[in-house]
C-alpha positions as YAML, in Angstrom:
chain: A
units: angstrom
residues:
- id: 1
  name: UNK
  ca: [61.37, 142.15, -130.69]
- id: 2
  name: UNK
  ca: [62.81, 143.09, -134.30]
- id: 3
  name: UNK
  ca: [63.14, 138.88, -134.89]
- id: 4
  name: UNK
  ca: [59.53, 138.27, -133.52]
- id: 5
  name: UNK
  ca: [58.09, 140.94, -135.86]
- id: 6
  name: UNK
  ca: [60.41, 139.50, -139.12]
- id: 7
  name: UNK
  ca: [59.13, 135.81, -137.93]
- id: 8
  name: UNK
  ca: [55.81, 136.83, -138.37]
- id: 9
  name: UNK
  ca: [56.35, 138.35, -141.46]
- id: 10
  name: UNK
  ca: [58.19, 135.45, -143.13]
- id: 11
  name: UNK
  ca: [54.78, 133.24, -141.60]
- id: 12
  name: UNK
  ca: [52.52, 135.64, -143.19]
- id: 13
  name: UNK
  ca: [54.36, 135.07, -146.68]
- id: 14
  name: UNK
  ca: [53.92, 131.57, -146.55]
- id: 15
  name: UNK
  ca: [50.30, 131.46, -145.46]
- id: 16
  name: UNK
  ca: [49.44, 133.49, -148.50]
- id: 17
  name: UNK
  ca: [51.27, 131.72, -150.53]
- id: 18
  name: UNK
  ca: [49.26, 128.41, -149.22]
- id: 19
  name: UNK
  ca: [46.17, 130.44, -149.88]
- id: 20
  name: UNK
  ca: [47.42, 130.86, -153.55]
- id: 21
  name: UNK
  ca: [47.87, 127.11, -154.01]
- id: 22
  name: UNK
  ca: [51.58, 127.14, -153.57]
- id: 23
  name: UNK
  ca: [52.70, 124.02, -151.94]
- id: 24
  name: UNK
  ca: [55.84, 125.16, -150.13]
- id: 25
  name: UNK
  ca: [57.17, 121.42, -149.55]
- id: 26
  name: UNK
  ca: [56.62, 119.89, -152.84]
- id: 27
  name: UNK
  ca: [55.75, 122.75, -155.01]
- id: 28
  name: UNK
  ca: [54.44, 119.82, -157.00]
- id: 29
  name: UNK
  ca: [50.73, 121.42, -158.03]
- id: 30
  name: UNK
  ca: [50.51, 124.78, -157.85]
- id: 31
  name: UNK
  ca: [47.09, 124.70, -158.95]
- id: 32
  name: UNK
  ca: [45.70, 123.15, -156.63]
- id: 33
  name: UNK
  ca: [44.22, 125.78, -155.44]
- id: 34
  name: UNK
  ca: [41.88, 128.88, -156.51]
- id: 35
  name: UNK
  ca: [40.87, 131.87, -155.14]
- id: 36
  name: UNK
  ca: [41.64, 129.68, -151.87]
- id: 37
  name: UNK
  ca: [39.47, 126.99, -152.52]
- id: 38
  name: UNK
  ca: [40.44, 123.04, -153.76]
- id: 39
  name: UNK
  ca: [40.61, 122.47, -157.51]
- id: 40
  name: UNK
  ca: [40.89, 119.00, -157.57]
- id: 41
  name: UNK
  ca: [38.62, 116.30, -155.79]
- id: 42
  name: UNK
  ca: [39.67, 113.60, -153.50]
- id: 43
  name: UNK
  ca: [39.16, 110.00, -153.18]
- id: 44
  name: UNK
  ca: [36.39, 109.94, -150.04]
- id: 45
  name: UNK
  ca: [38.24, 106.54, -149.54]
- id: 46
  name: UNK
  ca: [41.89, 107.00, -149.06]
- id: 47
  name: UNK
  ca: [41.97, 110.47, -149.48]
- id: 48
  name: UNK
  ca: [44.32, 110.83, -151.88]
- id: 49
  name: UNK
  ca: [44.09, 113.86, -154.87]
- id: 50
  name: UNK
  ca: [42.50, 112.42, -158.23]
- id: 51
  name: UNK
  ca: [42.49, 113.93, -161.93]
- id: 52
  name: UNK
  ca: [39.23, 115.57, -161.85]
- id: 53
  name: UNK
  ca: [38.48, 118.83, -160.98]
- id: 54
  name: UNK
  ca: [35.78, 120.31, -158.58]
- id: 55
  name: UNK
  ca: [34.01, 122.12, -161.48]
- id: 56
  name: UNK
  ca: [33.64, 118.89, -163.61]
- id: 57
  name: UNK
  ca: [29.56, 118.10, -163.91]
- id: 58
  name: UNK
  ca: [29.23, 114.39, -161.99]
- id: 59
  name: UNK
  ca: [27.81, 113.52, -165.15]
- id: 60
  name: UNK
  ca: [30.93, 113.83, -167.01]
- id: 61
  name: UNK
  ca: [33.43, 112.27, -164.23]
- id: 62
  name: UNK
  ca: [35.36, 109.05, -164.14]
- id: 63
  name: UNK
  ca: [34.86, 106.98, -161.01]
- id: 64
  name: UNK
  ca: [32.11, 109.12, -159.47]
- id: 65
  name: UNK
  ca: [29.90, 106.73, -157.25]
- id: 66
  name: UNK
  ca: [26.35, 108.32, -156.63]
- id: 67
  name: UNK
  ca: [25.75, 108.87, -153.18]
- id: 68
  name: UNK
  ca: [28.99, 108.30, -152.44]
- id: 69
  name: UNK
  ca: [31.59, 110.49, -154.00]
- id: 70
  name: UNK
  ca: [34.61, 110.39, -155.94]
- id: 71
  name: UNK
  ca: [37.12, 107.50, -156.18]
- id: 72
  name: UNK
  ca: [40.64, 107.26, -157.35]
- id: 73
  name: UNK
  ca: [41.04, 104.84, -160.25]
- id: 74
  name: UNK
  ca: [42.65, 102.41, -157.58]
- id: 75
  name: UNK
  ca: [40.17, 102.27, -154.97]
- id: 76
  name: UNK
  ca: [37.10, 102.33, -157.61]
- id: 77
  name: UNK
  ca: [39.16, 99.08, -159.08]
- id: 78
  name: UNK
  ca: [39.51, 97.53, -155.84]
- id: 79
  name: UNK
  ca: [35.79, 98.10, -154.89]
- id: 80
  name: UNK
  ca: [34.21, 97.27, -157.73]
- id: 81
  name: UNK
  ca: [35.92, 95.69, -160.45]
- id: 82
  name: UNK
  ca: [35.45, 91.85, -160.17]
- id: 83
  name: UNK
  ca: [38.58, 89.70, -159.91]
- id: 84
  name: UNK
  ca: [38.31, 86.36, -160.93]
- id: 85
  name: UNK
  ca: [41.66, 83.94, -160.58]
- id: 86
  name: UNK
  ca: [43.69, 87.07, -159.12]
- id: 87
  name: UNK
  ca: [43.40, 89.24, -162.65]
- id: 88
  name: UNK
  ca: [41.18, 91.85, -163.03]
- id: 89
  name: UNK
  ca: [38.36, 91.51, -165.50]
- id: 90
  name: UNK
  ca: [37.78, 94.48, -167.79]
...
């Protein structure tokens, strides 16, 4: 019973820590989160975390598609940068 109750503890710890915007694995961005909400958008194509955070105006953001969402450099690039002969035209 003891180990059960320390378990649960130790879980706990770590939740609140996620809450905080520790990342236990990676510890990689530990502000990632505030007050337990996201700080940083996502792509709403691949998912993956970009450079700008949730507070920015839309006005003011890089690779924000109106009606849409935000896009990592990549994916914007990929959707709608033109290639012509395999290079990218910028």
């Amino acid at each position: 019973m003891k180990a059960i109750l320390e378990h649960n503890r130790k879980l706990a710890v770590k939740l609140n820590e996620r809450k905080r915007g520790i990342d236990l694995l990676s510890k990689r961005k530990k502000e990632c989160y505030v007050n337990g909400e996201k700080r940083w958008e996502s792509c709403v194509l691949c998912g993956k975390e970009t450079k700008v955070l949730r507070s920015a105006p839309i006005g003011e953001r890089k690779y924000y598609v109106e009606a849409a969402g935000q896009l990592c450099e990549a994916c914007y690039s990929r959707v709608y940068v033109p290639v012509h002969n395999d290079d990218y035209i910028t």
